[in-house]
C-alpha positions as CSV (number, residue, x, y, z in Angstrom):
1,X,146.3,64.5,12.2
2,X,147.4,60.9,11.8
3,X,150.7,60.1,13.3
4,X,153.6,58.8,11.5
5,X,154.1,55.2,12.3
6,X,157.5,54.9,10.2
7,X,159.9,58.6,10.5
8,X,162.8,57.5,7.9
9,X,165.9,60.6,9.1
10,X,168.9,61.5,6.9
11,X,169.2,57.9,5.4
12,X,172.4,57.5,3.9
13,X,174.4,54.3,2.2
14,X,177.5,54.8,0.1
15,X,179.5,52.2,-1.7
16,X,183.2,53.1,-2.4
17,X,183.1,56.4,-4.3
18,X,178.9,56.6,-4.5
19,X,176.4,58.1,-2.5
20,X,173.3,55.6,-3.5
21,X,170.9,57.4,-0.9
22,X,171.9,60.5,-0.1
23,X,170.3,62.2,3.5
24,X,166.8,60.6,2.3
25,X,163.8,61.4,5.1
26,X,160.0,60.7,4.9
27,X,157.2,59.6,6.9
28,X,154.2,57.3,7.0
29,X,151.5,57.2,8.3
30,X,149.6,54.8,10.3
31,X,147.1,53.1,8.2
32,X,148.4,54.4,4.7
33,X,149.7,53.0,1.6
34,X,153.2,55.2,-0.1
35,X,154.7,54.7,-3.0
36,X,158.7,55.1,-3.6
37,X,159.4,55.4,-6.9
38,X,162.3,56.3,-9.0
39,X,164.4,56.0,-12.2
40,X,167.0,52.9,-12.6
41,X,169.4,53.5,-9.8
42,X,168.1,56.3,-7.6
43,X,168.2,53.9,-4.8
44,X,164.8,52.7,-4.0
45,X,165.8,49.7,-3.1
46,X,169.2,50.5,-1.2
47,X,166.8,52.1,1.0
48,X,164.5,49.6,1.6
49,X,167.3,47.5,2.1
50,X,168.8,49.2,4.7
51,X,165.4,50.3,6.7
52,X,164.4,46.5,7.3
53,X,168.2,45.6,8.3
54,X,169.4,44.3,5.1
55,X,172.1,46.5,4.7
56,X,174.1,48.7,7.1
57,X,173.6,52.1,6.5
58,X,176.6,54.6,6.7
59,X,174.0,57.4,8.2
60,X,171.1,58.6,9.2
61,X,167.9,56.9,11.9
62,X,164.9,55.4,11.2
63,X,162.0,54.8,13.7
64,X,158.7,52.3,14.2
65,X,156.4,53.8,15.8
66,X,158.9,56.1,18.2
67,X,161.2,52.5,18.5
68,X,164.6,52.8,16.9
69,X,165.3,50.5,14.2
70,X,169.0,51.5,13.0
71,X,171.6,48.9,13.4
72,X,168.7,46.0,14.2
73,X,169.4,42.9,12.5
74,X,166.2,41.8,10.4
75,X,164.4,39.2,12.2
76,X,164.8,41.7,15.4
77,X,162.9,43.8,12.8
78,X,160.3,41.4,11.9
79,X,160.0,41.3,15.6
80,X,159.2,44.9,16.1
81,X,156.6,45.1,13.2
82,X,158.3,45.6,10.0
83,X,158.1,42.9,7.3
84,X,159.2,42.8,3.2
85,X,159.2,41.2,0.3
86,X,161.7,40.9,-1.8
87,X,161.9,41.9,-5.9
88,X,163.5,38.0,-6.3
89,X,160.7,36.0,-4.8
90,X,161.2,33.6,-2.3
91,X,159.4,30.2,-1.4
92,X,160.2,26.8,-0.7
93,X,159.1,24.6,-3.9
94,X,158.9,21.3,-2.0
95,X,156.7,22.5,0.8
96,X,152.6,23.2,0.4
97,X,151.6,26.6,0.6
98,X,150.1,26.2,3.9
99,X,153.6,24.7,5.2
100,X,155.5,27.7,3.5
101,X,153.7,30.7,5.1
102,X,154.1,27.8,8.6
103,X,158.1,28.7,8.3
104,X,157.3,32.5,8.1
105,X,155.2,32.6,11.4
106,X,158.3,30.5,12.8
107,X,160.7,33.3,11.8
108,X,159.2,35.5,14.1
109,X,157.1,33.7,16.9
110,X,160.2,34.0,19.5
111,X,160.2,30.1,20.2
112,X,163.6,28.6,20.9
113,X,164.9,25.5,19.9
114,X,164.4,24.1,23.1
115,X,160.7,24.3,22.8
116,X,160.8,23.2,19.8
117,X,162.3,20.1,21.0
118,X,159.9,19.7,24.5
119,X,157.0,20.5,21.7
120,X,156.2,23.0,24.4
121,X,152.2,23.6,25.2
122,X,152.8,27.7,23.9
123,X,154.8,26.1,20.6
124,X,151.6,24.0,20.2
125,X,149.3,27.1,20.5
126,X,151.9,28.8,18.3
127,X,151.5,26.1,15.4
128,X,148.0,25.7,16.0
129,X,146.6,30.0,15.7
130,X,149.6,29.6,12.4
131,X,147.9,27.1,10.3
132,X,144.3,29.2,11.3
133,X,146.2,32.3,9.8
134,X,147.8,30.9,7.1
135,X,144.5,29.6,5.9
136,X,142.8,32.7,6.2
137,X,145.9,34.3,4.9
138,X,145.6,32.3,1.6
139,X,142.2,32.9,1.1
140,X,142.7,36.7,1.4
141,X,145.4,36.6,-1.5
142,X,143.1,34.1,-3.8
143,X,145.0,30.6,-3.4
144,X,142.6,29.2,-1.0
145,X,142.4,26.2,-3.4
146,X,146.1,25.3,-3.2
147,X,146.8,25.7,0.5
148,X,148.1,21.7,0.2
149,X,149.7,22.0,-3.3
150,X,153.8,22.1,-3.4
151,X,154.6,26.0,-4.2
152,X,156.2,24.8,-7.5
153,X,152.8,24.6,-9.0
154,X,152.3,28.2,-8.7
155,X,153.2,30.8,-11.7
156,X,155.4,33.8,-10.9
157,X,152.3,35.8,-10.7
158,X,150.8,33.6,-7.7
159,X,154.4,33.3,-5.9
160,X,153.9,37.0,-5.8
161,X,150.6,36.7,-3.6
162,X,152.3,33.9,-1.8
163,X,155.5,36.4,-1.0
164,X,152.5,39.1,0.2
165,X,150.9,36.5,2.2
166,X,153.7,35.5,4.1
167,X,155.0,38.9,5.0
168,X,151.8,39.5,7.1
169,X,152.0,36.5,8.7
170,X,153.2,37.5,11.9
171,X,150.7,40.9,11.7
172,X,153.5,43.6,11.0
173,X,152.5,47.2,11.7
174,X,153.8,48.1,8.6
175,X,155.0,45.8,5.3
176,X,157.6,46.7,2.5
177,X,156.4,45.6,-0.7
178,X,159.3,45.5,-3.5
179,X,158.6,45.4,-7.1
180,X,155.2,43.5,-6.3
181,X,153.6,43.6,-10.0
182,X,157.0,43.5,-11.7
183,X,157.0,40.9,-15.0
184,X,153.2,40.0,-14.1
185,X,149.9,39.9,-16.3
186,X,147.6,43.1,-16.4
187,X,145.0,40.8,-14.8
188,X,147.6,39.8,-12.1
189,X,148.5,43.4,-11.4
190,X,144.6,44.5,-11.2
191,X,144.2,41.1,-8.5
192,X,147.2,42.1,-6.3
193,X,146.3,45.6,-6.6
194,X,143.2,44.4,-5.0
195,X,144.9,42.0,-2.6
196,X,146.9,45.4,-1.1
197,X,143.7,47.5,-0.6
198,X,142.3,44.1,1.6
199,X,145.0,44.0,3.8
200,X,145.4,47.9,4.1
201,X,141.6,47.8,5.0
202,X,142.5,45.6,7.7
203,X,144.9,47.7,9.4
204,X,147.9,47.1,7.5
205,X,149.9,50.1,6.5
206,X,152.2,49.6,3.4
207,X,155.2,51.1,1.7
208,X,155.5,50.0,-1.8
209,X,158.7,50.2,-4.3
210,X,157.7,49.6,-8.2
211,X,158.6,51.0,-11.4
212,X,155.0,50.5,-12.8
213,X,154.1,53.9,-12.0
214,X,150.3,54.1,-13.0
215,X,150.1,51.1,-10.3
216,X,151.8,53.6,-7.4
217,X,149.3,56.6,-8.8
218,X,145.8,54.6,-8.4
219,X,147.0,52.4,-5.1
220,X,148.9,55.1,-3.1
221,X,147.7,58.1,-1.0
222,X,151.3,59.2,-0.8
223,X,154.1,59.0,-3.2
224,X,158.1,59.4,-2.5
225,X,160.2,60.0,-6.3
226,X,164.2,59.4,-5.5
227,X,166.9,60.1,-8.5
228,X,170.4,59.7,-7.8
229,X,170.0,58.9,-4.0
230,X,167.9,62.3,-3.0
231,X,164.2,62.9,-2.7
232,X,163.2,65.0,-5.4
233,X,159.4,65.2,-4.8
234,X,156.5,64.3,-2.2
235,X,152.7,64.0,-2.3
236,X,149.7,63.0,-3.4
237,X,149.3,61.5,-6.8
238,X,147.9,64.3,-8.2
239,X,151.0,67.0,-7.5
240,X,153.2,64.2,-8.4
241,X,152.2,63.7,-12.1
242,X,152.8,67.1,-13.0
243,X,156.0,67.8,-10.9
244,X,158.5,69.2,-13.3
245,X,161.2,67.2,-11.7
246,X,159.6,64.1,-11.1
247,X,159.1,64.3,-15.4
248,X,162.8,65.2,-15.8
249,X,163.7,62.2,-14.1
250,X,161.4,60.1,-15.8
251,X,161.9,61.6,-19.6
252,X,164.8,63.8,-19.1
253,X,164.4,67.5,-19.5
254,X,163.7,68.0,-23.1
255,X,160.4,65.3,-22.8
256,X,159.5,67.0,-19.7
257,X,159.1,70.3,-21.8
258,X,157.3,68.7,-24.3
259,X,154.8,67.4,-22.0
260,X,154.2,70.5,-20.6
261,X,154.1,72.0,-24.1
262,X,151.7,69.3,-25.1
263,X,149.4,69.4,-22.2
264,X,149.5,66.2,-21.3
């Protein structure tokens, strides 16, 4: 039996008057891909939020690998293996793309100021296995041939790979994709799909947050369906499409019944 390398216990945020997660607990496991899924607002991404130190959350404990991560800040998180991107995607227009996924690695390679100011023989090393891995990185994700072009070049589609690319930089244990095929081309969508399955065949284990469900169904062995803050279902794919609930929250309850009426 594989053991879970992320255990997520009793995750709870509120805000005011709401409960947006509400005693949420799952686990991964090493060398997986898992889908969370979900309505509008049943706090996918409050969760996510708070599990790589974005938010505080107002209960529960969440583990790496057996290491606590509740109350971290998120670069100690990054630190300790757990990466994300984020739905709004990030980069720095006037850099190349070699230079952005550069700043990543610094986020996380533990070197100081200080050595950045001796240019310190291990900040060298540092800078020098960086650039090797940020090439490689780029050819992974398909934009090789831009490694020296400024990131404005790149369409929304291809700042998506370049957000994928930088989260495995620093080689994370486990990486938190949000929303990455959101507002992008059915040929983009089938090219990162097949971007995730390379870097999960290289060790990477992923947990990924989208609305485009038939996406979570073909890429994920696991799949995790909040509504209002609460787990509703877990499984495989195949329990999940026909879960009763998970159609309710999807189509309410009178399109659930049809479905079921209509076989489909």
């Amino acid at each position: 039996m594989t053991a879970a390398l992320l255990e997520v216990r009793s995750l709870t945020k509120r805000y005011l008057g709401l409960t947006a997660v509400d005693d949420l607990s799952y686990q991964v496991e090493a060398g997986s891909i898992v889908g969370l899924i979900g309505p509008n607002g049943s706090g996918k991404s409050t969760s996510i939020d708070c599990i790589s130190g974005f938010q505080p959350a107002d209960g529960g404990e969440w583990f790496l690998d057996g290491q606590p991560l509740a109350g971290l800040s998120p670069h100690r998180i990054a630190r300790a293996g757990l990466t994300r991107t984020f739905q709004t995607v990030r980069a720095y227009d006037e850099l190349s793309l070699l230079d952005n996924l550069r700043v990543a690695a610094q986020e996380t390679d533990g070197h100081g100021w200080w050595a950045a100011l001796r240019r310190s023989a291990g900040l060298r090393e540092s800078e020098s296995k960086a650039a090797d891995r940020a090439r490689s990185l780029l050819e992974t994700v398909g934009l090789a041939r831009y490694a020296d072009a400024p990131a404005a070049i790149l369409s929304y589609g291809q700042r998506k790979l370049l957000a994928i690319a930088a989260s495995i930089m620093a080689h994370p244990r486990l990486v938190v994709l949000d929303e990455p095929v959101a507002g992008v081309n059915p040929t983009m969508v089938r090219h990162i799909e097949e971007v995730i399955r390379r870097i999960n065949a290289e060790g990477v284990t992923l947990v990924i947050v989208e609305h485009n469900v038939d996406f979570i169904m073909n890429l994920c062995r696991s799949v995790v369906v909040l509504e209002s803050g609460r787990k509703i279902a877990e499984g495989p794919p195949t329990v999940i499409r026909s879960d009763p609930r998970v159609l309710a929250a999807y189509l309410g309850t009178a399109g659930a019944r049809a479905m079921e009426q209509t076989g489909r």
